[in-house]
Phi, psi and omega in degrees: 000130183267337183197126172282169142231122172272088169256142175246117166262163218187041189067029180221029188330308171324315191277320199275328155289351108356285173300305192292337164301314174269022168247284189297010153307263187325289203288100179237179178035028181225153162280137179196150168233189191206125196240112184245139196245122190250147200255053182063052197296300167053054157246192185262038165327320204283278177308323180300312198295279167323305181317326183263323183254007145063217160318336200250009167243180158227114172248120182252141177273129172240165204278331191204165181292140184234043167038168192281347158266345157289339195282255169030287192287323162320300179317281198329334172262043126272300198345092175289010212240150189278350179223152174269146162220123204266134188204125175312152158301344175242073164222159220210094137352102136245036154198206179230084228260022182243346134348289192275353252200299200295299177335300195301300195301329191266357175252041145232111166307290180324327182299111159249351158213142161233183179200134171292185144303126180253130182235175161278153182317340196233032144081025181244158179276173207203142172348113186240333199185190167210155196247341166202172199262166179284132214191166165317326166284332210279324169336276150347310184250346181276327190261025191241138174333272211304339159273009131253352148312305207282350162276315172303334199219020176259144198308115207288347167317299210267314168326306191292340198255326152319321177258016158271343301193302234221328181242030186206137174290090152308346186269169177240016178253123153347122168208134187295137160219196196261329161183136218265141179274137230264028153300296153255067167263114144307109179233085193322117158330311157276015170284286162344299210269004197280344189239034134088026183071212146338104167290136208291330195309310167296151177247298175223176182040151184081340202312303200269346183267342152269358154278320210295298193331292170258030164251036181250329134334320170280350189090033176247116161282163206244119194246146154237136170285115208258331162339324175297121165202119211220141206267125182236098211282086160319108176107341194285315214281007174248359182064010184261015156314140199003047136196174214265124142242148217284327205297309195275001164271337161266047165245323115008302187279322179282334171298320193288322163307306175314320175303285182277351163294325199292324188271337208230327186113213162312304187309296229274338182275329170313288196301342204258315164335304212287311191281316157335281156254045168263348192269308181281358181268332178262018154279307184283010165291309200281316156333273150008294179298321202254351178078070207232106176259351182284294161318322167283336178302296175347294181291332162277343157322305185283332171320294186327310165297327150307320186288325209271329173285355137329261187297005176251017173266300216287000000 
């Protein structure tokens, strides 16, 4: 078997017969099996699934919502395949890009994760990866007046396109980053599991920019493949297109505490607290000043959920 693929449902049945249809589309000239790992869904996720693809998935049941990286190392101890691809459930193949993925990584020794190009439903391109990790700078400067103006009042057009700039491949060229978003991660199995996967400590977010972290410690680079190329309905497996939720921003958030403890120590749960909210009190000055009522209710949402996932750390 050459590639396991690892999908996590979540109560999204429709999106996960969707994606394994445009993997048996798409997808030529490889051996793969396709392992849907469901997170105690306790819908009818189970029949709806199976009833339609039948034979061509292993659908594993886990006991309780484990989040996406334990679900992840679960599918992996079935997983026969010498490499694994980690791949969301609200995504669509368009082309045969799991090929084009497999190729890269087992003829570059040196290689240890890759990832494609991520497109948007209406085929635009879309956040694929960073060029550098998250750190005490990245804090640090997200909380200072001039990256919240200029993030506040700079055009949003030009902005979006400035970070396509930076986190998506224009090129037809290969290019080393820093770490690829575990929307679509290629990983040699044995790798996986040699850093014990997923750290289990995470529930959702940050998950995959502290594996990237450490098989990057070991002395493996990380490429995104721009050949790859796959449509990413961002936001259908959480249901949280263009509007907010307080639930998935303190997973979001707790993933980042979880983050920067692991890189900073104890400190790191203070420093990711202290610049967080020093960054939302001065969105709501700036609300506040301009008479923003939306915007500022937004930033007090997000105090609140800073705070409350804080003291439930510290």
């Amino acid at each position: 078997m050459d590639v396991s693929i690892i999908i996590i449902n979540y109560k999204t049945p429709n999106l996960v017969i969707d994606c394994v249809e445009s993997i048996y589309e798409k997808t030529k000239n490889i051996n793969f099996e396709i392992i849907v790992v469901d997170n105690k869904s306790n819908d009818n996720s189970s029949f709806i699934i199976n009833n339609k693809l039948n034979n061509r998935i292993h659908y594993v049941q886990a006991n309780k919502n484990l989040g996406f990286g334990k679900a992840n190392n679960l599918g992996a101890s079935y997983a026969q395949g010498d490499y694994l691809f980690l791949l969301n459930s609200d995504t669509i193949l368009m082309n045969n890009a799991i090929k084009v993925l497999y190729d890269f990584i087992s003829e570059n020794e040196n290689v240890g994760i890759v990832g494609g190009n991520l497109f948007s439903k209406d085929f635009r391109p879309s956040s694929s990866y960073s060029l550098k990790f998250d750190d005490l700078n990245v804090l640090i400067n997200n909380s200072k007046w001039s990256s919240i103006i200029k993030k506040r009042f700079a055009s949003s057009r030009f902005g979006h396109q400035k970070k396509l700039e930076e986190d998506f491949n224009n090129s037809e060229i290969c290019k080393k980053v820093e770490y690829i978003f575990g929307t679509d991660l290629m990983i040699k199995k044995d790798l996986f599991m040699a850093i014990n996967g997923f750290d289990p400590e995470f529930f959702m977010y940050a998950e995959e920019q502290d594996l990237c972290f450490r098989v990057k410690e070991l002395g493996f680079d990380i490429y995104s493949q721009p050949k790859a190329n796959i449509v990413h309905l961002d936001g259908a497996s959480t249901k949280e297109e263009n509007e907010f939720s307080d639930k998935t921003f303190k997973m979001r958030l707790h993933g980042g505490f979880i983050y920067y403890k692991k890189r900073y120590g104890d400190e790191g749960l203070k420093l990711y607290y202290k610049y967080r909210l020093k960054n939302i009190n001065r969105n709501l000055f700036i609300a506040k000043l301009f008479f923003k009522k939306k915007l500022y209710a937004y930033f007090s949402i997000q105090k609140k959920c800073l705070q409350e996932v804080y003291s439930n750390l510290k």
